[in-house]
C-alpha positions, 0 to 999 in steps of 0.5 A: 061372618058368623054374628060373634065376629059380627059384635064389638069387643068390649071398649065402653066403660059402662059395661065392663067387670065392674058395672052395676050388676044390681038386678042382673041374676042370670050368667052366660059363661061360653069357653073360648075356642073350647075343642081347641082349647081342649086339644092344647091342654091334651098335647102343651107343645101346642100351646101359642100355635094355630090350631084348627079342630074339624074335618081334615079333608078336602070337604071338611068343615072347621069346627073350632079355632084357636086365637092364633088361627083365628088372628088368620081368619080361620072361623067355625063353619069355614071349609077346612080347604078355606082354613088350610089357604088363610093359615098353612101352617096351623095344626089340623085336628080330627074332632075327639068328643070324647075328650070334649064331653069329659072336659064339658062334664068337669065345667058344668059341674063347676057351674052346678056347684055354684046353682042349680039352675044351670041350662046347658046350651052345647058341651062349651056354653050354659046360663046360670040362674046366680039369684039364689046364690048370691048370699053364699057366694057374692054379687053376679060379677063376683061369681063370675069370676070366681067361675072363670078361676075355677074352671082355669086352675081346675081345668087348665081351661079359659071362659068368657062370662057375660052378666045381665038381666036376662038371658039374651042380654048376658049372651051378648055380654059374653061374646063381647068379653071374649077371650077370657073376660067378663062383661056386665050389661047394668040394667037400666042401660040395656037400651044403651048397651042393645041399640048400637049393635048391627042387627045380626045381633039378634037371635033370629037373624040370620043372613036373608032376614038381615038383607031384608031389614037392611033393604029397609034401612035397618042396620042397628038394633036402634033402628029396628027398635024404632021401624014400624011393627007393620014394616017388620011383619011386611018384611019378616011375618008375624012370629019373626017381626014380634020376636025381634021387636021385643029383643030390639028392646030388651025384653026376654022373659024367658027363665033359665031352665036346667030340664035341658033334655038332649032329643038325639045323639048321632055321628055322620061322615062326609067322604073326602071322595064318593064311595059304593063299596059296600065292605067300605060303607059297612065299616062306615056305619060300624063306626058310626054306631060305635060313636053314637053308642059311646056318647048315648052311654056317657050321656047316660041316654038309651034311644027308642029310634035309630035313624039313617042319613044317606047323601047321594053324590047327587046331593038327593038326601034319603033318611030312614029309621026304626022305632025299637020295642026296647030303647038302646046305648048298644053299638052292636044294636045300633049297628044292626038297625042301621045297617039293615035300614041301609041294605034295603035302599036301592043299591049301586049309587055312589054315596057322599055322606052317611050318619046314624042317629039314636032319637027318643032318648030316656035316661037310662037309669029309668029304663030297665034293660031287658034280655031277648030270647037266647041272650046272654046275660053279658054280651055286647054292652058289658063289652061296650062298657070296658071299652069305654073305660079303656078309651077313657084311660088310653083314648078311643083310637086304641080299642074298637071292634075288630073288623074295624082295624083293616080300614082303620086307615081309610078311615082317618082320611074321612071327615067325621063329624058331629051334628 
């Protein structure tokens, strides 16, 4: 169970939309069932049916469910074979982050309309710093709402808003708000709001860590409050038992930072069945460097490294990279890098995953592009870029490289996935 199903839904009148926000500056806004979501917008004849967006094949994993899946158990994270038993007749979607990252540009901007101080966690969720804005724009709850109607009249598109005074709190507060709601967590009753929640709750706590604390008979957030600090690093060790100590009494001093700079980019793919075709791994890899070309571009990144994840069938996992004199968003580039970093591993073994990563990423507009020797002055990145309109008009699936089409089939029975 992933600690968003782990939380109670709301239910307590002392948190709710209309609690004290007094002291209570920063925001969580997290949109509901977000690829799902999207996907329902892009094709309305979805609209109130289980829709499950993630790898389609027999290893593919969910990456995101709509409500109507969800009430059939179906969560992110679950294997999709899992998915496809709890709920037959959901709509099974390949992934589409073109589509999401459009959609995630027009939210975050609403959100950046508002304050400056926006700290984008993923393309679904991001904290407000409201301080600044409340003499232009109302209390935090007011510009909580005005958000949460903003983004569904502009953006045809739910959010769940958590209100609190500090970050840790208000991702609380929007969990418990989901779908579509919001959630103040007044300041003086955190305590309150904290201590009856199950340790899984905290930031940190992950499953083993949970079995450890509840080996000691620490189940609540109350109860590791109260727990003996040196019971906590007997368990846990110093950095995890002073960092849940703190959060157990609500204390998060951390400040919303909007400088939220992305250290790579990249695309990988688990076959539905092992593979060493070497034609059929190329145009793996092409397909691959098409995807990290096209979201470095949007991202208005270039990458100084490209770097390779090979899984054998065997689960031996190799990585291999090469730092670039000149940082890159071309394809083409990308590809022959990583392509000739594949070529020299040792060849003959059948192959359960492969990605491509850019690492290193500047802006690109702060790093002038430079021409090689003999390059001419438009090539492959003027290609790459009409391509990115077209997509953006007709889709992705309509245009790539040519050598791409003869396995466009294969393909679509792969589990594309992004890390």
């Amino acid at each position: 169970m992933g600690r968003s199903q782990s939380l109670p839904r709301g239910g307590d009148p002392r948190f709710g939309p209309d609690a004290d926000d007094t002291g209570c500056p920063i925001l969580h806004v997290d949109m509901d069932a977000f690829y799902a979501s999207v996907e329902v917008r892009h094709r309305p004849e979805l609209r109130g049916r289980a829709v499950v967006v993630g790898g389609v094949g027999p290893r593919g994993v969910v990456s995101s469910a709509s409500y109507e899946a969800r009430r059939y158990g179906v969560r992110s994270a679950m294997p999709t074979m899992r998915a496809r038993a709890l709920c037959p007749h959901a709509i099974f979607l390949p992934p589409d982050f073109t589509r999401y990252t459009a959609a995630s540009r027009a939210v975050m901007q609403i959100f950046r309309d508002v304050t400056p101080l926006v700290e984008p966690l993923s393309l679904d969720e991001a904290f407000l710093d409201v301080a600044g804005a409340r003499r232009l724009f109302g209390s935090p709850a007011t510009i909580g709402r005005r958000i949460r109607e903003r983004v569904e009249a502009e953006q045809g598109l739910t959010c769940s808003v958590g209100v609190g005074p500090s970050k840790f709190v208000a991702k609380l507060g929007s969990t418990r708000a989901k779908p579509d709601g919001l959630l103040v967590v007044p300041a003086a009753q955190v305590l309150d709001f904290l201590h009856p929640l199950p340790v899984s709750a905290l930031w940190g706590v992950g499953e083993r860590s949970a079995e450890a604390l509840l080996r000691l008979g620490l189940r609540t957030v109350g109860d590791l409050a109260q727990a003996p600090i040196g019971m906590l690093r007997t368990a846990l060790g110093q950095a995890a038992a002073a960092h849940l100590h703190e959060l157990a009494w609500g204390r998060d001093p951390r400040r919303v930072s909007p400088e939220q700079v992305e250290k790579s980019i990249g695309a990988e793919v688990t076959f539905d069945v092992d593979v060493d075709d070497p034609e059929h791994l190329r145009r793996t890899f092409l397909a691959l460097a098409e995807k990290v070309g096209a979201r470095l571009r949007d991202a208005e990144q270039v990458g100084r490294t490209v770097s390779i994840k090979v899984r054998m069938s065997d689960f031996r996992t190799i990585s291999r990279s090469r730092t670039l004199e000149v940082p890159t968003d071309v394809a083409r580039e990308i590809f022959d890098i990583a392509w000739s970093l594949f070529a020299a591993l040792p060849s003959g073994e059948r192959i359960r995953l492969v990605g491509v990563r850019a690492e290193g990423l500047h802006r690109a507009d702060a790093t002038p592009r430079q021409l090689t020797l003999g390059e001419p002055e438009r090539g492959w990145r003027e290609a790459e870029v009409a391509a990115d309109a077209a997509a953006a008009r007709f889709g992705r699936s309509v245009i790539g490289p040519a050598s791409l089409l003869s396995g466009r089939d294969t393909r679509r029975k792969e589990n594309p996935t992004r890390p």
